[in-house]
MIMARPA-917006 format. One record per atom (N, C-alpha, C, O): x, y negated, z negated. Coordinates in steps of 0.02 Angstrom, whole numbers, plus 32768, in hexadecimal, padded with zeros to 4 digits. Each point is the difference from the previous one (the first is absolute). Last residue first. Example, Ala and Ser with C-alpha at 12.3 -4.5 7.8 and 13.67 -1.06 7.14 Angstrom:
2
828280707E9E 802A7FC57FFD 7FD97FC97FDB 80197FC97FF8 7FF68155800C 7FD37FC58000 802D7FC48000 803480017FDF 
END
This chain:
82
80C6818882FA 7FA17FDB8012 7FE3802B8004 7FC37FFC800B 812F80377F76 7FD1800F803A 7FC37FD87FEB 7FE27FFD7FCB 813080377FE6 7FB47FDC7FFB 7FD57FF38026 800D7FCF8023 80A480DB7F58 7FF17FE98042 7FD57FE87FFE 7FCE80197FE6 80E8805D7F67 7FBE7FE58011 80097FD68033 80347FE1800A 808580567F88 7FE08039801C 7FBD7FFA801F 7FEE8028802B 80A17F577F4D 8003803A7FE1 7FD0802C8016 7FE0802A7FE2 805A7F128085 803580057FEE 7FF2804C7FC6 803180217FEF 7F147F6F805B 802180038028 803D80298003 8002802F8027 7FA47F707F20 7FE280338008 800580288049 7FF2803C8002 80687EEB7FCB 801A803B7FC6 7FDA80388010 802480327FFE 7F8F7F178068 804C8018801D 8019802D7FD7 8027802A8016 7F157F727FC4 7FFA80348033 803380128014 800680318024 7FE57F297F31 800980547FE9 7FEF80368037 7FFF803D7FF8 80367EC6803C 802C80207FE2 7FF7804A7FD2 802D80247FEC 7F257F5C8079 805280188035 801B801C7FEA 800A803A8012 7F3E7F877F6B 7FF980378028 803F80068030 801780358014 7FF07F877EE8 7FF27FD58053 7FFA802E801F 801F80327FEF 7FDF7FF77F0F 802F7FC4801B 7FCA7FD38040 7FDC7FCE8002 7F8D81047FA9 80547FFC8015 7FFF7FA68012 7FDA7FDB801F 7F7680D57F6B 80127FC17FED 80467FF8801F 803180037FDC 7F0D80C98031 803980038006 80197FB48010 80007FF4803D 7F0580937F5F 80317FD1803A 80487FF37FF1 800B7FF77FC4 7F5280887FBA 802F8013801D 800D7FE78036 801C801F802D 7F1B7F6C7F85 803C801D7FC2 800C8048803C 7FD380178023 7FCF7EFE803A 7FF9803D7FE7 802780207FDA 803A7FEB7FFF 7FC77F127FD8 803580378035 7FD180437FF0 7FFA80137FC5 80227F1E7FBF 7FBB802A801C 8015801A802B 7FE57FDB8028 80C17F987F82 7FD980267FC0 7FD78028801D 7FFF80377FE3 80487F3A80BB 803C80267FF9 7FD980367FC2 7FF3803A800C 7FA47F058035 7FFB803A802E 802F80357FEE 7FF28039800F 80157F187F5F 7FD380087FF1 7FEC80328037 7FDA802C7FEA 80ED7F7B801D 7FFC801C7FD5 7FC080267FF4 8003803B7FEF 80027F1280B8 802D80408004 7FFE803D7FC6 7FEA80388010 7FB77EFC7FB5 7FD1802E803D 803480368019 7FF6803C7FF8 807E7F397F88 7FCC7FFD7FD7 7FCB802C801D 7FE580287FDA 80D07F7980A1 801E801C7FD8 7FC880387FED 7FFE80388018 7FB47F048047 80088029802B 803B80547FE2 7FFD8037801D 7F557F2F7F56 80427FD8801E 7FFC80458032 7FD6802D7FF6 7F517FAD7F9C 802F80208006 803B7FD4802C 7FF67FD4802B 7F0A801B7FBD 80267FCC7FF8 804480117FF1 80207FCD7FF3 7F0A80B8800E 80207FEE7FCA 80327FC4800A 80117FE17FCE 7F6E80718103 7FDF7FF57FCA 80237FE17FA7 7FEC7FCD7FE3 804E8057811D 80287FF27FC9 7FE07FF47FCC 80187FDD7FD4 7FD88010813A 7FFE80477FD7 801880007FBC 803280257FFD 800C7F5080C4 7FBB7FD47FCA 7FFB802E7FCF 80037FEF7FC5 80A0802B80CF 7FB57FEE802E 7FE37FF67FDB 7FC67FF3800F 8120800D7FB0 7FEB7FDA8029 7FC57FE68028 7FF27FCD8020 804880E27F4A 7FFD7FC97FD8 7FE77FC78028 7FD37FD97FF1 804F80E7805D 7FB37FF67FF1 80097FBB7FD3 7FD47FD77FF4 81028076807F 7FB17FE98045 7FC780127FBF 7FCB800B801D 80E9801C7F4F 80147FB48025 7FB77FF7803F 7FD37FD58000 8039810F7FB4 7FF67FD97FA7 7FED7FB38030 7FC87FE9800F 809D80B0806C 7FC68013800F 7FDB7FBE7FD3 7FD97FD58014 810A804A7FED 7FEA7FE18048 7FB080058008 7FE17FE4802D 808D80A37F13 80177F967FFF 7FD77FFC8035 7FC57FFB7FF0 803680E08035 7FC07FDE7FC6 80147FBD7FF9 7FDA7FD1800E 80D9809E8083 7FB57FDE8016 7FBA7FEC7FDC 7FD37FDB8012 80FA80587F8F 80247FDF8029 7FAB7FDD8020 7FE17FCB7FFA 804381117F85 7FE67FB37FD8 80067FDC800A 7FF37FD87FD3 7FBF810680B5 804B7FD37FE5 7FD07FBC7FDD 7FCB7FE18006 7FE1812B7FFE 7FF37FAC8010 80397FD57FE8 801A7FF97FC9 7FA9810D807A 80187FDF7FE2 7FF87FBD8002 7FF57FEE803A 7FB3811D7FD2 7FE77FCF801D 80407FD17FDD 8018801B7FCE 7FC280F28061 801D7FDC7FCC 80057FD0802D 801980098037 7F7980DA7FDA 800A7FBC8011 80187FE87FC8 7FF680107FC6 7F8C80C5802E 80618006800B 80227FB08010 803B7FF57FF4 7ED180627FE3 801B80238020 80458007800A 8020802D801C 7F727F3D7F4D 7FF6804D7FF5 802680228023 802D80217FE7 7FB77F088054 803C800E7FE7 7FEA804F7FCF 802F80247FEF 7F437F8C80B6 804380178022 80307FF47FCE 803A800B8011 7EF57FCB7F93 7FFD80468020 80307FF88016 802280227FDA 7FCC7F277FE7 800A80297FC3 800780498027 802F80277FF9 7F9C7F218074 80507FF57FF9 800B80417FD9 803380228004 7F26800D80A7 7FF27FBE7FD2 804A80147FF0 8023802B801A 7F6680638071 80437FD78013 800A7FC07FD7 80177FCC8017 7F1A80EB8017 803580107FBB 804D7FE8800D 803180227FF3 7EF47FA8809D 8045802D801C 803580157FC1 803B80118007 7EEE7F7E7FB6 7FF4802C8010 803280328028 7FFD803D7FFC 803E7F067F3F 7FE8800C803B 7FEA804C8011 801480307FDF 80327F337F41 7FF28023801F 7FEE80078055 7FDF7FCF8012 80487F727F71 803A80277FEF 7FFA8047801D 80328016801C 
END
C-alpha cells in the first residue's frame, strides 16, 4: 500500500485524486475469476461482485459505468487524458 515514490492509491488521494471504479467492469471482473477458477467461497457472480464492490479502498468513487460518467464529466468541463 505503501511505496517509496509516495504514488500508492492513498497518497494520491491525499493529494487531491479522486479514483473511480465502474460497477460495469467489477461484474466483468467478478464473471473472468469465476470463470478461472478463482472462487474460493463458491459465490454466484452477483455475490463476488458485491463482495469486490464492499472492499473498495475507501474514498473510491462507485460510478454506474465508466462511459457513461466520463461523459458527464466531460460535459462539466473535464478532459480525459492518457
Amino acid at each position: 500500500m505503501y511505496s517509496p515514490a509516495n504514488n500508492s492509491i492513498p497518497a494520491l488521494q491525499k493529494r487531491g485524486v479522486v479514483f473511480m471504479a465502474c460497477h460495469n467492469a467489477i461484474w466483468e471482473h467478478a464473471a473472468k475469476l469465476i470463470e478461472t477458477g478463482v472462487n474460493p467461497d463458491t459465490l454466484s457472480v452477483g455475490a463476488l461482485a458485491a463482495e469486490l464492490t464492499n472492499h473498495l479502498i475507501q474514498g473510491i468513487v462507485l460510478t454506474p459505468g465508466a462511459v457513461a460518467t466520463l461523459s458527464e464529466l466531460q460535459r462539466a468541463g473535464f478532459a480525459y487524458a492518457r
